[in-house]
Backbone as CSV, one residue per row, in Angstrom:
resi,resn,N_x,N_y,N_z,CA_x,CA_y,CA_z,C_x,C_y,C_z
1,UNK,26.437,182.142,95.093,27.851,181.983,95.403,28.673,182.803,94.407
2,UNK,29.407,183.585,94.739,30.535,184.635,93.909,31.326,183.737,93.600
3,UNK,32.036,184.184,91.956,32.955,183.216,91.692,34.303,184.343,91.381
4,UNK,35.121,183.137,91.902,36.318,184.007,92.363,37.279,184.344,91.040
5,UNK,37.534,185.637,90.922,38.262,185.794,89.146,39.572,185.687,89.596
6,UNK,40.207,185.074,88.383,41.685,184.937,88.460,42.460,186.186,88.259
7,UNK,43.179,186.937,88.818,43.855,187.590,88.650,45.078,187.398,87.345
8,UNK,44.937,188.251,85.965,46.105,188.310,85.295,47.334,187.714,85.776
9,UNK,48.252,187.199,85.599,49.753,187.035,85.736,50.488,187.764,85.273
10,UNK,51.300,188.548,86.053,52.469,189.928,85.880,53.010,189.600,84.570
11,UNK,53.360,190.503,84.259,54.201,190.804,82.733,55.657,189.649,83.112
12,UNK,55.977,188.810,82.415,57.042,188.535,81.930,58.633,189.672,81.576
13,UNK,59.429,189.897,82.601,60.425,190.640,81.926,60.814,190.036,80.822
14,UNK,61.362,191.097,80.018,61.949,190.355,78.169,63.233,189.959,78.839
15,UNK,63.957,188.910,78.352,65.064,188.270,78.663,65.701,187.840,77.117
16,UNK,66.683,188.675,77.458,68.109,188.874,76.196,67.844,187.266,75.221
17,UNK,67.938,187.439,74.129,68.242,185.522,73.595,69.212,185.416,73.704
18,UNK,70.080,185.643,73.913,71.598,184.969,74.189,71.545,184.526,75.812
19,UNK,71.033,185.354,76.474,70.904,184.663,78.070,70.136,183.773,78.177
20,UNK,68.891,183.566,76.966,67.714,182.570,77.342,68.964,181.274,76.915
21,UNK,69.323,181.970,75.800,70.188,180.446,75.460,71.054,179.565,76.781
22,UNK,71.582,181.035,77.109,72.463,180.379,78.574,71.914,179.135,79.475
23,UNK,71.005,180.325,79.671,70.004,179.424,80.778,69.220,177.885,80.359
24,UNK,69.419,177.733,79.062,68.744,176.619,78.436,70.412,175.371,78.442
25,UNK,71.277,175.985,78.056,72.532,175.043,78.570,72.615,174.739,79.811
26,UNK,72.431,176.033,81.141,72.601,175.162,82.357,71.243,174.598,82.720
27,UNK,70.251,174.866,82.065,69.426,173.627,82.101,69.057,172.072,82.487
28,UNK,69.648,171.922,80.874,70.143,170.868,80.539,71.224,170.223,81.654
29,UNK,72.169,170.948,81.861,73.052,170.142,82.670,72.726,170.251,84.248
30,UNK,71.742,171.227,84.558,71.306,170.973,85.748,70.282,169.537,85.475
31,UNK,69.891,169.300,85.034,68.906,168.270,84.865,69.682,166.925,84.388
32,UNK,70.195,167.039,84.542,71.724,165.601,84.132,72.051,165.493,85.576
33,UNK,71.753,166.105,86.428,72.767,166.100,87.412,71.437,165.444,88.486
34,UNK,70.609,166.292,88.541,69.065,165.707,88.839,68.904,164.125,88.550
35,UNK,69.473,163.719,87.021,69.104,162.526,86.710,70.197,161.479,87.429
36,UNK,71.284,161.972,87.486,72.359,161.388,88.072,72.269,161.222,89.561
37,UNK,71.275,162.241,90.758,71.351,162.028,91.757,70.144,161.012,91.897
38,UNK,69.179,161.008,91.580,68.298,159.581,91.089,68.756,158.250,90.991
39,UNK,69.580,158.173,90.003,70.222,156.716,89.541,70.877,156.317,90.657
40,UNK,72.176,157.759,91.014,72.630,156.837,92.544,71.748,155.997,93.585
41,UNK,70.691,157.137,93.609,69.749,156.162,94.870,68.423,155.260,94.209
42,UNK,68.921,154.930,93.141,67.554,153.947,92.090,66.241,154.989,92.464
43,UNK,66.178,155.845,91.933,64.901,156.814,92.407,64.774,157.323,90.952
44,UNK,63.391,156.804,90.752,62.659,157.094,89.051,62.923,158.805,89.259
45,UNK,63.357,159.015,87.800,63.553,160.436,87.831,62.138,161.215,87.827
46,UNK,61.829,162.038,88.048,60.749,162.454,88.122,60.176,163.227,86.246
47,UNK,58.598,162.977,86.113,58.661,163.449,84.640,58.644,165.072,84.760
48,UNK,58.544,165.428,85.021,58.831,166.811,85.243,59.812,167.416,86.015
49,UNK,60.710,168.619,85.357,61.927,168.614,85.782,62.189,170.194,85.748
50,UNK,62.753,170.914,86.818,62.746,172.446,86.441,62.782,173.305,85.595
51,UNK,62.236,174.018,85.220,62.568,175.397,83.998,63.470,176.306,84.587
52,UNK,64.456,176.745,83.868,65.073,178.183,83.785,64.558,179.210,83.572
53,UNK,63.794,178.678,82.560,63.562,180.291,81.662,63.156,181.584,82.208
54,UNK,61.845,181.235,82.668,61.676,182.558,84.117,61.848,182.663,85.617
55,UNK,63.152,181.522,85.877,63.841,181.699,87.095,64.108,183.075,87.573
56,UNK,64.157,183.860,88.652,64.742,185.484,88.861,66.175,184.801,88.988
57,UNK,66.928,185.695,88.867,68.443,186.038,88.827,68.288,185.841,90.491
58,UNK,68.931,185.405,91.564,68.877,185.233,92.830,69.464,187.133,93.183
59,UNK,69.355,187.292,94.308,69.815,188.451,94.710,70.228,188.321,96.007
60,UNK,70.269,186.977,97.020,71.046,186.995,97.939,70.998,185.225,98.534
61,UNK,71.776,184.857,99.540,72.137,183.320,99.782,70.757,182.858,100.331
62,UNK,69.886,183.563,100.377,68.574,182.779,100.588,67.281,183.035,99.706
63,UNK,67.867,182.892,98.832,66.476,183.045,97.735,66.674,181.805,96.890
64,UNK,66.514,180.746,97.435,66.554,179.465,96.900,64.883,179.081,96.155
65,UNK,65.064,178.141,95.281,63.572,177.570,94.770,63.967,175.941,95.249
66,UNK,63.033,175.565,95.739,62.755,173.988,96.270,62.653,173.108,94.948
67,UNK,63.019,172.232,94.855,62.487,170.856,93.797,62.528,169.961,94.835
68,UNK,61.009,169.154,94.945,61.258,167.695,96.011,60.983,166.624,94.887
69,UNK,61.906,165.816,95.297,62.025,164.271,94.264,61.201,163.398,95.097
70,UNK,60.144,162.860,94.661,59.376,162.023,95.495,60.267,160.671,95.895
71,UNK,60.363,159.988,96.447,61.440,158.583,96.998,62.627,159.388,97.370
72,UNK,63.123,160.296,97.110,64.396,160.529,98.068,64.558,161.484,99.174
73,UNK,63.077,161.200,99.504,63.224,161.859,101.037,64.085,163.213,100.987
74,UNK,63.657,164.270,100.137,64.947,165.075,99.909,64.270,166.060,98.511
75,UNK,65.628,167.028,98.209,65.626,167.552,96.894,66.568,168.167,96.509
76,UNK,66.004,169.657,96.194,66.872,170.580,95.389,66.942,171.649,95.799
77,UNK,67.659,172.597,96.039,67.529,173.688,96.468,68.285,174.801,95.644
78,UNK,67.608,175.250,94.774,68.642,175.996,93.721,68.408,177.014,93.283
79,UNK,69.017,178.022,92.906,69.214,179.655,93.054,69.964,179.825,91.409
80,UNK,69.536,180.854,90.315,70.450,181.542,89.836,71.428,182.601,90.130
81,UNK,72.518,183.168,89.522,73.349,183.540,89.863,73.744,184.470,89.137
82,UNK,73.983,185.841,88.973,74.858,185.772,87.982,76.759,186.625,88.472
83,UNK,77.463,186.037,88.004,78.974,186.314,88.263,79.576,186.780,87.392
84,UNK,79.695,188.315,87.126,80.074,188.970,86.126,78.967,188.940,85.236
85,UNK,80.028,188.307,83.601,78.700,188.764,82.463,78.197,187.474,82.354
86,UNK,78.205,185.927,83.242,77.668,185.068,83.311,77.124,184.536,83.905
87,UNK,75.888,183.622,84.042,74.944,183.083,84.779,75.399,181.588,85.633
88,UNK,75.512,181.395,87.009,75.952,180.371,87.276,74.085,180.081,88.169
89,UNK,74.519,178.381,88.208,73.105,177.916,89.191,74.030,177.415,90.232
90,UNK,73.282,177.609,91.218,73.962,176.817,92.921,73.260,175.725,93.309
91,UNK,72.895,174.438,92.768,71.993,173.928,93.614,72.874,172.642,94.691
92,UNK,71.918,172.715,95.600,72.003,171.963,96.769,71.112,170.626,96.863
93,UNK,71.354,169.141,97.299,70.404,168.214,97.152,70.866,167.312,98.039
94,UNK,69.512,166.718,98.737,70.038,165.990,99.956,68.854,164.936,100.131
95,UNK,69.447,163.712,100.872,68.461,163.312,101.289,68.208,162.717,102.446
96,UNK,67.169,163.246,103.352,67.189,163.337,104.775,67.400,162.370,105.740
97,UNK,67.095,160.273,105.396,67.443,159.949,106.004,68.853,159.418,105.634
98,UNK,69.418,159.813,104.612,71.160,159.308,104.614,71.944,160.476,105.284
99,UNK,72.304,160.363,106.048,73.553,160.987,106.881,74.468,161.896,106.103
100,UNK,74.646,163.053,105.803,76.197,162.710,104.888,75.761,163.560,103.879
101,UNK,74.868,162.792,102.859,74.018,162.919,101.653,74.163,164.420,100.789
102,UNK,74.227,165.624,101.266,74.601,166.684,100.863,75.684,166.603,99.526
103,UNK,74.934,167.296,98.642,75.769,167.518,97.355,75.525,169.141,97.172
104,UNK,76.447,170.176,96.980,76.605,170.731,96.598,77.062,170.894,94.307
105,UNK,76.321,171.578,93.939,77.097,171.563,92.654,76.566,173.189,92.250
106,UNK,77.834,173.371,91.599,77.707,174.610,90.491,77.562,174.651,88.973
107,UNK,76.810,174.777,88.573,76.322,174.814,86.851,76.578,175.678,85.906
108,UNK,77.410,175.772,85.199,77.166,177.163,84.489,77.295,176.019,82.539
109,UNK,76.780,176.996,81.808,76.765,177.165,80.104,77.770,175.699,79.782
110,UNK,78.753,175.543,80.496,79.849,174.889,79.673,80.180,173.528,80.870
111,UNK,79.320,173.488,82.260,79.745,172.162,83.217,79.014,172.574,83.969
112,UNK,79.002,171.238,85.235,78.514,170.765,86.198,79.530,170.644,87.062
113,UNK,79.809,171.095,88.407,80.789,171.153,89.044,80.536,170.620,90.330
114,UNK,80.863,169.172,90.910,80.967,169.515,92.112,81.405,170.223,93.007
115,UNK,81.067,170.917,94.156,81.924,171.874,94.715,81.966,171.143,96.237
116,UNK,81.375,170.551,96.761,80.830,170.278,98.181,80.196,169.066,98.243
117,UNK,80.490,168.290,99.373,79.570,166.700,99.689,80.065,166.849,100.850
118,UNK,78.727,165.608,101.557,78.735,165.393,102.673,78.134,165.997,104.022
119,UNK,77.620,166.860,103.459,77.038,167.893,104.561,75.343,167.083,104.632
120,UNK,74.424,167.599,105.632,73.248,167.595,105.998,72.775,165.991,106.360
């Protein structure tokens, strides 16, 4: 039986430290927001929780990355950004059998923004 070799993993682009920093603030507050859509629906946060760090920069409205929260029938749907000389996140989170449920929020370095509810 041949055993199957792992192929290397692509080079890492170098990413600026001042942007890693960025991305480590909307992090954080993306993951507050994660913890916050949990608590609303009593749903254990999950122990593992997205990385930034080697997220791609999105390059158009459908290059989303999935997060599914186990119990909320649902997740995350979230994209980096960047707008000018700063990095925003878009994520989207829903959960499928509440009606309505759609949260939109925008993240950047310094907040958490709702922008949108009620959809899906």
């Amino acid at each position: 039986m041949a055993s199957a070799r792992k192929r290397p993993a692509p080079p890492r682009p170098e990413i600026d430290p001042d942007e890693l920093k960025e991305r480590s603030m909307i992090q954080e507050l993306f993951r507050g927001v994660i913890r916050a859509r949990c608590q609303q629906g009593a749903i254990p946060v999950p122990r593992r929780l997205p990385r930034l760090d080697t997220l791609p920069v999105g390059r158009g409205d459908d290059e989303f990355t999935w997060f599914a929260v186990p119990g909320m029938y649902g997740g995350f749907n979230y994209r980096l950004e960047r707008r000018g000389v700063e990095l925003q996140l878009v994520a989207e989170s829903w959960c499928r059998v509440v009606g309505g449920s759609g949260m939109r929020h925008v993240v950047t370095a310094k907040q958490a923004v709702l922008v949108a509810e009620g959809f899906v």
